[in-house]
N, C-alpha and C positions, 0 to 999 in steps of 0.2 A: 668052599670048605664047610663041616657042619659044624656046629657046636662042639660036640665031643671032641672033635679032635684038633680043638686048639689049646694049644700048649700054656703051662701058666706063665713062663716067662711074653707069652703072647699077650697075655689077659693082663700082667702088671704092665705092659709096655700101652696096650691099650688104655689103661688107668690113667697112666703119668701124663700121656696127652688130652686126656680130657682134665685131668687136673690143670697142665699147664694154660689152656684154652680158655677155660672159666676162669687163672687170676689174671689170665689177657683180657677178657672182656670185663672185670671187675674195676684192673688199673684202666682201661676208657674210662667208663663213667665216672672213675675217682678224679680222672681228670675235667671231666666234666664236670662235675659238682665242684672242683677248684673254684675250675673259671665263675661259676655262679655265687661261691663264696669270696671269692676278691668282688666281683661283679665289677668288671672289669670290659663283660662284654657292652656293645653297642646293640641297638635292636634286631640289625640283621643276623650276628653273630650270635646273640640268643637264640633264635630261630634254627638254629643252626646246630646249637649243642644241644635244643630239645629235640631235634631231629637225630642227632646223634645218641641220645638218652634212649630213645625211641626204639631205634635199631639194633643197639648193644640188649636191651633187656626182651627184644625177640626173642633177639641171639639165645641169650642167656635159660629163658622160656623152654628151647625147646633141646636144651641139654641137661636136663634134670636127669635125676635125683643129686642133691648135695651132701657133700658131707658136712656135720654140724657146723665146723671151725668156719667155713663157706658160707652157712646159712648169715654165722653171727656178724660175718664180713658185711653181707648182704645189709644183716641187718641197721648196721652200722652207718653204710652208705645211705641206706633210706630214707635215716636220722638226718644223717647229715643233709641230703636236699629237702627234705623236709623243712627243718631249718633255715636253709637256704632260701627256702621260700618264700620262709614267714619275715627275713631281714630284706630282703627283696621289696616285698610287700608292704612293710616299712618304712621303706626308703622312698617307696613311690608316692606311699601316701603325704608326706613331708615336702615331693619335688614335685607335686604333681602342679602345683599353684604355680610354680612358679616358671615351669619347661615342661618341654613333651616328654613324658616316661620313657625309660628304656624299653619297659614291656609292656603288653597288653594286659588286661585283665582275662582275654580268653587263653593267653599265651602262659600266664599265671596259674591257672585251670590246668591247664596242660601237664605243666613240670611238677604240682600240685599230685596229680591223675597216675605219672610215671610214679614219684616217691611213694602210692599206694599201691600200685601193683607189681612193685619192687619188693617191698617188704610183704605182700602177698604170698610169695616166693618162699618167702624163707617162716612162714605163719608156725610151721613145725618147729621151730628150733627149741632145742633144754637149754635151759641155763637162763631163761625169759620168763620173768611171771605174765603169765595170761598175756601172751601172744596174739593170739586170735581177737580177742577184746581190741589191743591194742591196734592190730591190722585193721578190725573194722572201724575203730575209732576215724583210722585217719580213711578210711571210704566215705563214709558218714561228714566230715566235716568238707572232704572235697566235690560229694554231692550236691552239699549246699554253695557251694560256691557256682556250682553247675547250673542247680534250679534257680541261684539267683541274677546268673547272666540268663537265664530261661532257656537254656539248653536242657532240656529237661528227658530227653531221651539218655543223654549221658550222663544225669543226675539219675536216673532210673537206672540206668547200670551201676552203678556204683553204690546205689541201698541196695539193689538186690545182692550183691557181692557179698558188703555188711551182714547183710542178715544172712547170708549161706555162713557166715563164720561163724557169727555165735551162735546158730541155730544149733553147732556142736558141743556149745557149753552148757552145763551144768547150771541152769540159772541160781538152783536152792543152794547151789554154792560160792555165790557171789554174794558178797562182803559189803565190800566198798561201795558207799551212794553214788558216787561218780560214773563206775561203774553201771552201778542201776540206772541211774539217769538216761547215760548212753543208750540202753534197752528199750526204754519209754521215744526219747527224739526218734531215734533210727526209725520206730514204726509210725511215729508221726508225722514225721517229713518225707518216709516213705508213702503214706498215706494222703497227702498235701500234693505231692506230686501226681497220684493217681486221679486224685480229684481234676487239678488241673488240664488232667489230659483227657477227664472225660470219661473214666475210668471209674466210673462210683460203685460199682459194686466191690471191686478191690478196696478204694478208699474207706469204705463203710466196713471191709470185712477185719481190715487190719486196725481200726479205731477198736474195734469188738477184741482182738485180741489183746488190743494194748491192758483191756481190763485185767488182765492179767500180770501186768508189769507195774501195778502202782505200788506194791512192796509196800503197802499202807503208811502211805507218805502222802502229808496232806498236799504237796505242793503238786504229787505225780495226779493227786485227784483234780485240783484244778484246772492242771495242764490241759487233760485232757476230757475234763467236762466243756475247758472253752474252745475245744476243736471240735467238738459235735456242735457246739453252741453255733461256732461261725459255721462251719459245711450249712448246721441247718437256716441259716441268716444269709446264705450266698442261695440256697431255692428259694427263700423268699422272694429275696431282690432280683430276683431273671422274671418273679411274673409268669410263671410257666401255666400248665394244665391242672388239674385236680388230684394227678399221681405226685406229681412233683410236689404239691405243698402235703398232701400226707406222708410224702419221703421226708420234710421238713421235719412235720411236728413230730415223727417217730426218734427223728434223731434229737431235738431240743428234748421230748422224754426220757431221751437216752443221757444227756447233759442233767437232767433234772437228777435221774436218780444217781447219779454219781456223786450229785451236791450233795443228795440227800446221807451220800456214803461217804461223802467226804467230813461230815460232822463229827460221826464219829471217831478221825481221825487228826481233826482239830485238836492240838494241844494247847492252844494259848489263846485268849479272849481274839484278839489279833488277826488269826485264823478265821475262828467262828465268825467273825464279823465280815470279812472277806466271801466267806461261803454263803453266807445272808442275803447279801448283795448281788452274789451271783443268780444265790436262785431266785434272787427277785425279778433280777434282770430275766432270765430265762422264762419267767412264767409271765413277765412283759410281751414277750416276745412268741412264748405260745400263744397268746390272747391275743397277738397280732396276725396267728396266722388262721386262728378260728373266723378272725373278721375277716380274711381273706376267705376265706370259705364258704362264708357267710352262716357260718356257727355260732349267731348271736348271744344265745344261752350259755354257751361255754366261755364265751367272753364275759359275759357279767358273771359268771362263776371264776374266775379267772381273777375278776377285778375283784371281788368279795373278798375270797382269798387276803390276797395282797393287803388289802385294805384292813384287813381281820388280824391278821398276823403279830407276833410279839414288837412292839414299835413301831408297826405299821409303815406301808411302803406309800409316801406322800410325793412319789416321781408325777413331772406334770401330763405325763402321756395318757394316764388311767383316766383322768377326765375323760380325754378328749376319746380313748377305746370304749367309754362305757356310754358315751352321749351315739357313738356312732355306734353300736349296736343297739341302744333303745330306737336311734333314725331308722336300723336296717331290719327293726319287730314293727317300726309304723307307729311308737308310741311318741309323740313328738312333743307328749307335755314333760314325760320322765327327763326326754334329751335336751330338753329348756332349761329345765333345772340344774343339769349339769353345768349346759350354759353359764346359766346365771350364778351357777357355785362357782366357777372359774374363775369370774369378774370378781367377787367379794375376797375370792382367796390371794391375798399377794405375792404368794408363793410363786403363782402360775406366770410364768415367762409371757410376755404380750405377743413374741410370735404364736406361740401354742393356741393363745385363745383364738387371735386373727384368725391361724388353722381351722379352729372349731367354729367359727363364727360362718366361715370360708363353704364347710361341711354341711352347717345347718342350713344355708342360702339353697344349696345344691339338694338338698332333700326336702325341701318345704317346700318346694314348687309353687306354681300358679297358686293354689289354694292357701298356702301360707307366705306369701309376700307379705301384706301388713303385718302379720306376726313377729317376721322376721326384719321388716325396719325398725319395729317396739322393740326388738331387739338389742337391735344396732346403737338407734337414737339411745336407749337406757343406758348402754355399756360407753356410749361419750360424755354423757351426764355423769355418774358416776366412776368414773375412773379420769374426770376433769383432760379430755384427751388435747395435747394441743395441736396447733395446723398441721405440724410435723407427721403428729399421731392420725390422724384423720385422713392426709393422704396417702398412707401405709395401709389403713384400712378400704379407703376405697380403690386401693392397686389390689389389694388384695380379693375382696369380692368380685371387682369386673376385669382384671390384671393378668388373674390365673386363674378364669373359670377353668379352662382344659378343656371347652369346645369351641373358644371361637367367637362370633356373631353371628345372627342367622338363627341359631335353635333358641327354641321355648323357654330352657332356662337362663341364656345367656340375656333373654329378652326380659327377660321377669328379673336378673340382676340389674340389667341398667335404667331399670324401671325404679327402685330401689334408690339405687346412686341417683337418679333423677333426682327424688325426691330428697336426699341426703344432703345432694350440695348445692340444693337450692332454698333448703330449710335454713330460715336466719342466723338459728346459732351455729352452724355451722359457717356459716359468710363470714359472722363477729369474726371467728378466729383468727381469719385474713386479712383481718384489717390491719392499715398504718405499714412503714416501709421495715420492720423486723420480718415480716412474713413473704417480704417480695420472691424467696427461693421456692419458699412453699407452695405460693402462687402460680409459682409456672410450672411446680409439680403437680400438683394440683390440674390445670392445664393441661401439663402431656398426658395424664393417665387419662382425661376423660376424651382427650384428642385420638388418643391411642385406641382407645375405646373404641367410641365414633367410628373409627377407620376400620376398625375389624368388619363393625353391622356394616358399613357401607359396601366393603369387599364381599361380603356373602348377600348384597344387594336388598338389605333391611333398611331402607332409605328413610323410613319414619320415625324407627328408633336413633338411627344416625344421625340424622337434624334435630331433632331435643336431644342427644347430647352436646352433639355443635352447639347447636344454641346454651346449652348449661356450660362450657366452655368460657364462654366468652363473658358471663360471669368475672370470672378470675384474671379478665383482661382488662386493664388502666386505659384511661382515655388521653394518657400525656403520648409523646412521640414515640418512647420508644418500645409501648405494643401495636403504634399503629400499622405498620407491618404485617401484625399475626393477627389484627381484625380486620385488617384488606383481605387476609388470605383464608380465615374466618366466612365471611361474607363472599368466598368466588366458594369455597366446597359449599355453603348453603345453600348457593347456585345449581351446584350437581347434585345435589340430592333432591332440591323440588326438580328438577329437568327429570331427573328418576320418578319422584311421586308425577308425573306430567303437568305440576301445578304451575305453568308457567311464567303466572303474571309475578307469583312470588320471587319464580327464580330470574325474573329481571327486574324486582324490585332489590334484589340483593347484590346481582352485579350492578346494579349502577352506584347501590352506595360502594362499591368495591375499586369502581370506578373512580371515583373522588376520590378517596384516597390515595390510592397507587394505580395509574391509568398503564396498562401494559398488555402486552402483545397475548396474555391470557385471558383477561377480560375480552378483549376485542373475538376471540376465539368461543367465548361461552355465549357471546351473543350472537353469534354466525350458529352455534348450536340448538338456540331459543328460535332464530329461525327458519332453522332445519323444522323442529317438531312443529315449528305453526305452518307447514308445507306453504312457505314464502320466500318461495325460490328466486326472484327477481330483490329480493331485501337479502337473502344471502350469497347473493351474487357479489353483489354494492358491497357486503359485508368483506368478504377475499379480497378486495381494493382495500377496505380500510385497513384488513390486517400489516397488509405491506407498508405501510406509512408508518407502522409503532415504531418505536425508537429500537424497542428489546425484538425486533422483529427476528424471526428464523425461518428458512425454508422448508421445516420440517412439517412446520406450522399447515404450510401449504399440502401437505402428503398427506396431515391427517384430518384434512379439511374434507378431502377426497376421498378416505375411509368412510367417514360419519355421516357424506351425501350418499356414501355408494348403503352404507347401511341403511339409510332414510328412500333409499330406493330415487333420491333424487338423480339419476344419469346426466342431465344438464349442469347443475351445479358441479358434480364431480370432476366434468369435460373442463368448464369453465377456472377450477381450482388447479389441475392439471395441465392445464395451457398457460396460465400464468406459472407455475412453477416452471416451466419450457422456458420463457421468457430471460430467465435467469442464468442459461445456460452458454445463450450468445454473448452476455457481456463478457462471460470467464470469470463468475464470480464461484468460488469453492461450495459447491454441493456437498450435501449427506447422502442425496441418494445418487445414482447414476441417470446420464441422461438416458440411456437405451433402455432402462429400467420405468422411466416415466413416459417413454413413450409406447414402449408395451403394453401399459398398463390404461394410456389413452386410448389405444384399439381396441384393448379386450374391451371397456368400459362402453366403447363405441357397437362396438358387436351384439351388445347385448339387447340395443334399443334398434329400432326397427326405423330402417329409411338415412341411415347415417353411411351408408356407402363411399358416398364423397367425402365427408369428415375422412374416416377413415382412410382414404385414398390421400388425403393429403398429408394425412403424418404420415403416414408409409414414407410418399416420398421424400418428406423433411428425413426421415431416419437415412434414409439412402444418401439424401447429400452431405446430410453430416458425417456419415462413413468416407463419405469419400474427403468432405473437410478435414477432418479427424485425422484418419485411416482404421480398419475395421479394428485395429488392435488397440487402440484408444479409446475407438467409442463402444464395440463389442465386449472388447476385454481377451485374456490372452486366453489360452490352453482349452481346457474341456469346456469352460463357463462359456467362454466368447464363443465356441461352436455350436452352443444349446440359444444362445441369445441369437444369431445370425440365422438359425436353422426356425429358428421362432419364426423371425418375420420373414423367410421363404415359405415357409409351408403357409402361413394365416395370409400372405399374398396369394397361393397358388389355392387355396381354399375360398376365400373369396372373388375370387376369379373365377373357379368353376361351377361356385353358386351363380355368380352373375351369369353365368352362361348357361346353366339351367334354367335362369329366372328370364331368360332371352333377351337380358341386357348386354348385348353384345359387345358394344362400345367400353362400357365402363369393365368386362371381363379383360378387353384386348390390354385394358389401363393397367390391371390387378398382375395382370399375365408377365404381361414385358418387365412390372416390379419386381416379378419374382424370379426369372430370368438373372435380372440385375443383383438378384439378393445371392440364390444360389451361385453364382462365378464370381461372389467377391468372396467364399470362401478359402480361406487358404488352404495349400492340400489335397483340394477337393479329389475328393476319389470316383470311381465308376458312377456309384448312383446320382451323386449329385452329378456332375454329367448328363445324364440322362434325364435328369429334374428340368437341367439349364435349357438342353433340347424340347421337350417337351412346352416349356411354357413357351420357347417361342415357337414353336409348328405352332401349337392352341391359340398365340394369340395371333398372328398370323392367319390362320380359319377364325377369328372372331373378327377381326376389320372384316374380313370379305363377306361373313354372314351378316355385320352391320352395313354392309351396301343394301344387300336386299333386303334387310328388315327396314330401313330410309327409303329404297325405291327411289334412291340418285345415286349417279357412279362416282365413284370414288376418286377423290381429287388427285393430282396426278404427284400432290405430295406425300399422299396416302401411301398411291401404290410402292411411292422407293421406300417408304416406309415399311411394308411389307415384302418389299425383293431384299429388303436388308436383315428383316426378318428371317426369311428363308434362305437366303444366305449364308448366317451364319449358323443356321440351324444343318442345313448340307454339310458345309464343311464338316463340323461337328460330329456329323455321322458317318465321316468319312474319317474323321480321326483318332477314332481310340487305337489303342495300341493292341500289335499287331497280336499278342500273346493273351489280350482278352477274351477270345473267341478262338473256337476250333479250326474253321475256316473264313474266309472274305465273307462267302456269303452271310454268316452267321453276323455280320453288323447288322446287318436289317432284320435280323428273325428274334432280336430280344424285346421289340416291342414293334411288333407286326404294324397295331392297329398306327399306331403314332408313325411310320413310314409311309403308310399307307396315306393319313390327311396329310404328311408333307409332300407325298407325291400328288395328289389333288389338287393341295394347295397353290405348287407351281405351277402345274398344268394351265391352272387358270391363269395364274399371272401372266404366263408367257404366252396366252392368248392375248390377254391386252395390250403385251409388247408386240402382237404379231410374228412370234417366234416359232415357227409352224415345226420346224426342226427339230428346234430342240425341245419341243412337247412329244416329235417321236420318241427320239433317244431318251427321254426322261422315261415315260410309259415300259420304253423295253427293260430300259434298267430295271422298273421296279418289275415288272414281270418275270425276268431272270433271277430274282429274289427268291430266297426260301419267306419272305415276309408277306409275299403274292397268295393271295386265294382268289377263289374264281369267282367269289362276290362281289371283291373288291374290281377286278377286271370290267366285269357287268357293268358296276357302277359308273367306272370307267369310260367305256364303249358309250353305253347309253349316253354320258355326256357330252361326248364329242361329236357323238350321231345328233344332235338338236342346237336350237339356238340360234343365234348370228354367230356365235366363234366358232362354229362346228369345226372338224378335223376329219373328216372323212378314212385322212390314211389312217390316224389315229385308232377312230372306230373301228377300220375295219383288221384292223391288228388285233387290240383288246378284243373285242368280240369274238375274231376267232379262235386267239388263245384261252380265251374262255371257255367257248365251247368245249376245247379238248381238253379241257380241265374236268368239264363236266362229263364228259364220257369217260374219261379212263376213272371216274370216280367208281366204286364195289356198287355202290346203288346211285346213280346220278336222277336228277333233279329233273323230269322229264317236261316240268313247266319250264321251269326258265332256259332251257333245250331248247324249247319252241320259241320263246320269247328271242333269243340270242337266233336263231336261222330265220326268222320273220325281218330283225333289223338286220341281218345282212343283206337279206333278199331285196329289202328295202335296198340299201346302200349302195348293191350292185347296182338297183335298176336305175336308179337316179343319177349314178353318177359312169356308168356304161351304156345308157339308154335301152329301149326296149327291145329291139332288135333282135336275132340272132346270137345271144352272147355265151359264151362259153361260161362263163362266170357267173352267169346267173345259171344257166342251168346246171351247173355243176353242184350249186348251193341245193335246187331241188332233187337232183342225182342224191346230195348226199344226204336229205332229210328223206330221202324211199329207205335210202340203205339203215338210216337209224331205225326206222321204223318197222322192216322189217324182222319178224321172229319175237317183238315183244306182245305182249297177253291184249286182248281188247279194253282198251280204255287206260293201257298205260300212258300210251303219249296223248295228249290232250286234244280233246275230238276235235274241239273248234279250232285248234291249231291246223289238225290235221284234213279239216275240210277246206280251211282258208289256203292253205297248200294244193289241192287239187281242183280247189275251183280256177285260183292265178293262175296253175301251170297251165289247165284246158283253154282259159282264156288268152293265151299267150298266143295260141294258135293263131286266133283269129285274123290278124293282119297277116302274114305271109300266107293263109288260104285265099286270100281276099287277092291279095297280089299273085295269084297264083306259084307262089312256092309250096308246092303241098308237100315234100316231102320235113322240108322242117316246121309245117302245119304237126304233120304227122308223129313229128319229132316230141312236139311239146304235148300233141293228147296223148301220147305211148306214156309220158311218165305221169302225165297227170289222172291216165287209166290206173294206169300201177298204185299210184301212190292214194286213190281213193278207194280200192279194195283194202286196204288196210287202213280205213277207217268207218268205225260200225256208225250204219243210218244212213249212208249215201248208197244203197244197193240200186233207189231208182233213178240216182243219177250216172251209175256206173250202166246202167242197163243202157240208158240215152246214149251213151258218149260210145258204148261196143259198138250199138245199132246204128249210130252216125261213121266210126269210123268204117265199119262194115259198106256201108252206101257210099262212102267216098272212094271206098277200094272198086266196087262196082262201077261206079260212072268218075273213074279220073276224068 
């Protein structure tokens, strides 16, 4: 239906329900705001009705327009939580001591938040003086509750609100100061919030407007000179860049002239003196940031000023900014004087001067250190300083240099203090038992001292002031503690300067004193540096024996050798800490931890193989003592420790086996073996880790037979069938789904199938197992792990020796061969090499005879040879084949069998035409067969 043509009894009907609607949602929150005025509810129940507060004045939101009677209901209600709020808020403050509140304070904020944008609503109402004011009044005060729980986004919404209201008013026609007041905070704490967030161009633009709000009211001029004052005193203190402190001093300019404008709205002595203060304060504080700037001139222009002024400004900072701008022109007699005005003036606070005293130290450098003791010393003289005073002053020169120990001037301060607290009148002061707190102040600061140069490794400034320390130490009992302990850092710092005889004239008197497991440790380190390794051997015994002994003692005993490059000593401090382990006395470190660190240490020196090889195995049986999860440790840790000494065994092992130490490889091998299968879990690779190291050691007993040149004792060899054992198995057992096919068990590490198929072959020659050396061979020949090198090598082994295997050979060899022929380009030497030892093989082991067998091998080296290029197959192979076959003849010619005379020169004719340079011996052998066909 359109507009037009709704009827007015439609449009009153539509009225009266939105009237009725709106004092439905009016009577909610009226009930709401009950419940807040009994306060009645509990915490969860408030939460509840500000939730319901919440909802009703959506509602209400977004059924506007009202009628006035509406508004003033509105208005009414707003009051009343308002109100509400404020006796709420009262009430908490009163119970808060004594039980947990009903409400929160952000939950306060909240119902706070609704009572503003309630009466927000109704901002238009007649019959309200200054509505809007009022609306924004309560925006503005629940901002500030906002910013001051630091919810400051929500306090951002709620000035800007404020200001969208009065920005409608009339300000030339506001009256009331209250009012105006209102006008100045809202842009203030608007502008505070911007700050906060970061936001300075906002906060700076709205401070610039508030100029406009001060109604020439001397209080609005203050207000808001000391908010430029602080923005500009909050860029100071951040420390920033060079833009930053010019945004500073633009804004204390901007505080400046407002003081200056605020004079003339000073009405009462009262005022004027207020604003005096201020701008004195302010042009302090310019003059602070010229010095940051290093605007020296405008500092002492600054300080002139002040100092010039009606009354003049006698604040104690002006010294101290005008001495440290004459330091930062380089004039250092002006900045003396100030000095020395400070001390005469007693106005000046003794921290201030310390301050300046502090400053001068720091800018008089190298070149004015005695300047700057004449200094010092004058100002204890004169201002009669007592112990108290004197060690305030010297915490202060070397306390807070603000670099440290270590730099130039830190060195030239305690140079200073040297002289300071070892100058007599200063000692007087500490005399007798009134000063004994002093004394040990005194003490800590130059202890503290000390310890800094020492830590930045100033080991000669550090000992004079240790040494000046101990000054301030009593020779009754109870410093004799802190001059034992005195006398062990004296120690560490000549160890540092490498003055050694001092630094064990020092522990021994440290010694006497208090004899303990440190002393004992600073002399194992005097004979570290006098590289007297056999005295700091002796020295790791004595340590054990202290009363105060610790086993830590022992770990960083092994540090200090490993840094001295001593590797015996370290072994030696290391093995005793081991020591420790068997009785089950409670360690710091772990055992598997020290004895890793025994190997690595061992690793590094040359010829310590066996060392090594025995803690290896200690670690192994104490795993197994233990259990790996005891002595390795559990989860990731204990896999990285266990996995340590598998690999540093299977690393040493195949060094040793490079280095053709066989023996001690086969030792390294089998440890590692034993290392990899104690882990738990173990997945594929290690597996194949476990295999591996015993095939390798396994091939290393056997290659230590021959590298000895005696056989292998017969508890050798079960040693190595138990090796291979359980290495077969092994390789027979992974699981069925880790591989594509069977064959593919042998084809993930070819070469390592390969020496365990070698490896038995031989074994089970010395079992005389002729058998099952075939069945092994074929297996691995039926491998995809098989190449035709490995074959060769094979063959050729079995074809020599006393353990020869004939069938053997003559298997590998021929599968070889056929490996090499169906190869794309085969290998036309070792061709020849592989049909020479068969030829071989045949004839020695079928005789010379007539044999099908052999001649079939030279049948089938014609047919290889046939159709390749000249000089492909290898001539001298290829002559050694037709010379044997001709001469084959010979006996059945002899015996008159010509026709298999005939037999053997037909192919040894054949087979010398295809090989270049025998033409005058093919020409002989035609011309002979020829004569023999003539006179059968």
């Amino acid at each position: 239906m359109r507009i037009a043509e709704i009827s007015t009894p439609e449009l009153r009907r539509v009225h009266q329900d939105t009237e009725v609607h709106h004092h439905h949602l009016l009577s909610q929150i009226e009930a709401s705001v009950k419940k807040l005025e009994r306060r009645t509810a509990d915490k969860p129940s408030l939460e509840a009705v500000t939730s319901d507060l919440r909802q009703c004045l959506g509602q209400l939101s977004q059924s506007s327009p009202f009628s006035n009677s509406l508004k003033l209901q509105i208005w009414k209600l707003s009051y009343r939580l308002w109100n509400a709020c404020v006796d709420i808020s009262n009430a908490v403050a009163i119970l808060s001591s004594s039980c947990s509140p009903a409400i929160t304070a952000e939950g306060h904020a909240k119902l706070r938040h609704i009572a503003a944008d309630l009466l927000y609503l109704a901002t238009d109402v007649t019959g309200v003086p200054s509505p809007a004011i009022k609306s924004a009044s309560f925006y503005y005060k629940t901002g500030s509750i906002w910013h001051h729980l630091r919810n400051l986004d929500l306090a951002s919404i709620c000035y800007e609100r404020a200001t969208d209201l009065v920005s409608k008013v009339n300000v030339g026609s506001i009256s009331d100061a209250g009012e105006k007041r209102l006008l100045l905070d809202l842009n203030l704490a608007r502008s505070r919030t911007a700050w906060e967030v970061s936001d300075r161009n906002l906060a700076v633009a709205l401070l610039n407007r508030s100029k406009g709000l001060l109604f020439g009211s001397s209080e609005h001029y203050k207000e808001l000179a000391n908010q430029f004052l602080m923005f500009g005193k909050g860029l100071l203190s951040r420390n920033e860049d060079a833009c930053a402190l010019s945004e500073a001093l633009k804004l204390m300019n901007d505080a400046l002239d407002i003081c200056e404008k605020g004079f003339s709205a000073a009405k009462t002595r009262e005022e004027t003196k207020e604003f005096r203060g201020l701008r004195w304060k302010t042009l302090r504080f310019i003059s602070a940031v010229h010095l940051q700037k290093e605007e020296f001139d405008s500092v002492l222009k600054c300080v002139k000023v002040l100092r010039e002024a009606d009354g003049g400004d006698d604040h104690p900072s002006l010294s101290v900014l005008a001495m440290k701008a004459w330091l930062g022109l380089g004039r250092h007699g002006e900045a003396e004087k100030e000095l020395r005005g400070m001390v005469i003036s007693k106005g000046i606070p003794e921290s201030v001067w310390l301050s300046a005293v502090d400053a001068y130290f720091q800018a008089a450098g190298t070149a004015g250190a005695e300047t700057a003791k004449g200094v010092f010393l004058g100002l204890l003289g004169r201002c009669h300083v007592s112990a108290g005073a004197a060690v305030r002053v010297a915490h202060r020169v070397v306390g807070n240099g603000g670099d440290g120990g270590g730099t130039e001037g830190s060195r030239v301060r305690a140079k200073v203090v040297v002289d300071l607290v070892s100058d007599e009148r200063v000692l007087a002061l500490f005399a007798g038992q009134a000063a004994v707190k002093d004394r040990a102040a005194m003490h800590a600061v130059l202890w503290n001292c000390a310890a800094d140069h020492f830590q930045s490794k100033d080991y000669e400034t550090s000992a004079e002031l240790f040494e000046k320390s101990m000054l301030y130490l009593t020779y009754d009992t109870d410093d004799k503690i802190l001059r034992a302990k005195g006398f062990r850092v004296l120690c560490l710092c000549y160890l540092g300067l490498s003055i050694l005889d001092r630094a064990q004239e020092y522990i021994d008197q440290s010694e006497k004193l208090e004899p303990n497991i440190v002393c004992a440790f600073l002399k194992f380190k005097i004979f570290l540096q006098k590289n007297d390794h056999d005295g700091a051997t002796t020295q790791i015994q004595a340590m054990t024996t202290c009363l105060d002994f610790q086993p830590d003692f022992l770990s960083l005993s092994a540090h200090e050798a490993l840094a001295c490059h001593a590797l015996p000593v370290a072994v030696a401090s290391l093995s005793c800490m081991l020591n420790f382990y068997a009785s089950g006395k409670s360690m710091p470190t772990k055992e598997v931890v020290v004895l890793r660190t025994l190997v690595t240490v061992l690793n590094k020196g040359q010829g310590n193989e066996q060392h090594a090889l025995k803690f290896l195995k200690h670690a192994c049986k104490r795993a197994s003592e233990l259990g790996p999860d005891c002595f390795f440790g559990e989860d990731e840790a204990g896999r990285r420790e266990w996995n340590w000494f598998a690999v540093t065994s299977w690393n040493l092992g195949t060094k040793a086996g490079q280095n053709k130490n066989y023996e001690l490889s086969a030792e390294f091998l089998r440890l590692a073996s034993d290392f990899y299968a104690r882990a738990e879990g173990s997945d594929h690779e290690n597996d194949v880790m476990v295999c591996k190291s015993l095939v390798l050691a396994a091939s290393a007993m056997i290659a230590s037979e021959f590298q000895r040149k005696t056989v292998m004792s017969e508890n050798e060899v079960k040693q190595t069938v138990d090796l291979l054992d359980r290495a077969g198995k092994m390789l027979k057992s992974f699981p069925a789904g880790t591989f594509v096919n069977d064959d593919q068990i042998h084809s993930f590490e070819p070469d390592l199938f390969f020496i365990y198929t070698f490896c038995a072959y031989d074994i089970q020659a010395r079992l005389n197992d002729l058998g099952s050396q075939l069945f092994l061979v074929k297996s691995f020949a039926s491998s995809k792990a098989c190449k035709p090198q490995y074959l060769l090598q094979i063959g050729l082994c079995a074809s020599q020796g006393t353990r020869s295997n004939h069938e053997v050979a003559s298997f590998a060899l021929n599968e070889c061969l056929s490996a090499f022929l169906s190869s794309p380009s085969p290998d036309y030497q070792n061709v020849a090499l592989v049909i020479r030892k068969l030829v071989a093989i045949a004839s020695l082991h079928k005789g010379d005879t007539d044999d099908d067998v052999v001649y079939s091998m030279y049948k089938k080296a014609y047919r290889i040879m046939v159709g390749l290029k000249e000089g492909e197959y290898p001539t001298e192979e290829g002559k050694w084949l037709a010379m044997t076959a001709w001469n084959r003849a010979a006996v059945p010619v002899r015996l008159g069998q010509i026709e298999l005379g005939k037999k053997w020169m037909a192919i040894g004719l054949e087979i010398a035409k295809h090989v270049p340079g025998m033409e005058t011996y093919k020409a002989c052998m035609e011309d002979f067969i020829s004569g023999l066909e003539k006179n059968p």
